[in-house]
N, C-alpha and C positions, 0 to 999 in steps of 0.2 A: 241401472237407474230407471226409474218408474215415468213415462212420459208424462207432460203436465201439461195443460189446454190454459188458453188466456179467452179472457175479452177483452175488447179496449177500445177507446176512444181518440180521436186525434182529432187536434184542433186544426182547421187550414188558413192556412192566409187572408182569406176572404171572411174567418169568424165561425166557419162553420164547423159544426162536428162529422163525426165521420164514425161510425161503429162498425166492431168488425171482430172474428176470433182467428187464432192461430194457434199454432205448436212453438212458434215462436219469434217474439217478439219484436226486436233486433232486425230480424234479416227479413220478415212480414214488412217493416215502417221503410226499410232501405227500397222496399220493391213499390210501395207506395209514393216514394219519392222521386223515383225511376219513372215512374207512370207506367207500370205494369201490373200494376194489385190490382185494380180496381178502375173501373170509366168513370167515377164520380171523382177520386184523388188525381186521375188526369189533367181535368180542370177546373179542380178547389184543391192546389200543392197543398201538403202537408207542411204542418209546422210543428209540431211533435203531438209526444201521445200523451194525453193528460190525463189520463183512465186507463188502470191496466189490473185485471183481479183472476187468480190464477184458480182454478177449477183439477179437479182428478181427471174427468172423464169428457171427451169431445163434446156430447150432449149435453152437458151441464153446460158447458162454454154458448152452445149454440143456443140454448134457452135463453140464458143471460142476454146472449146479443138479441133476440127476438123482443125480452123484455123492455131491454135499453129503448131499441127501435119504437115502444109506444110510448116510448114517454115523453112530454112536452119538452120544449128545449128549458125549461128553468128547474124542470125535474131533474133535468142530467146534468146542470149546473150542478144542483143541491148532491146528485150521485158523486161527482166528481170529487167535492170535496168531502165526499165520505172516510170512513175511517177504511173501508175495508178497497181503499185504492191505492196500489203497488206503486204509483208513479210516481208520487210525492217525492 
């Protein structure tokens, strides 16, 4: 089975987003919630992932999150509830 790269967003408690890619999903958000992922999901907890779009190749992933990362926050609202978001 062909490995597959995500990006994704998470909303936190405090409203804010949170961008970020993995290999995988699931066990990526559990270590987020843990406060191991990341110093930012440390202290803004996660409240789940509301943006998730699966890509072939790590680079593609890592783009995407580069992309996400400039776009205003009503941009990634508007992303969000795009069609091509896995989280729905």
């Amino acid at each position: 089975m062909e490995k597959k790269f995500y990006t994704y967003i998470i909303l936190t408690v405090d409203n804010t987003l949170y961008c970020g890619y993995t290999d995988d999903p699931e066990t990526r958000f559990e270590k987020h919630k843990a406060g191991i992922a990341a110093k930012y999901t440390r202290s803004h907890k996660p409240l789940k992932i509301v943006y998730l779009r699966e890509f072939d190749t790590k680079s593609e992933a890592m783009k995407e999150e580069c992309r996400i990362k400039s776009l205003t926050r009503v941009q990634k609202e508007e992303l969000i509830k795009s069609s091509h978001n896995l989280a729905k």
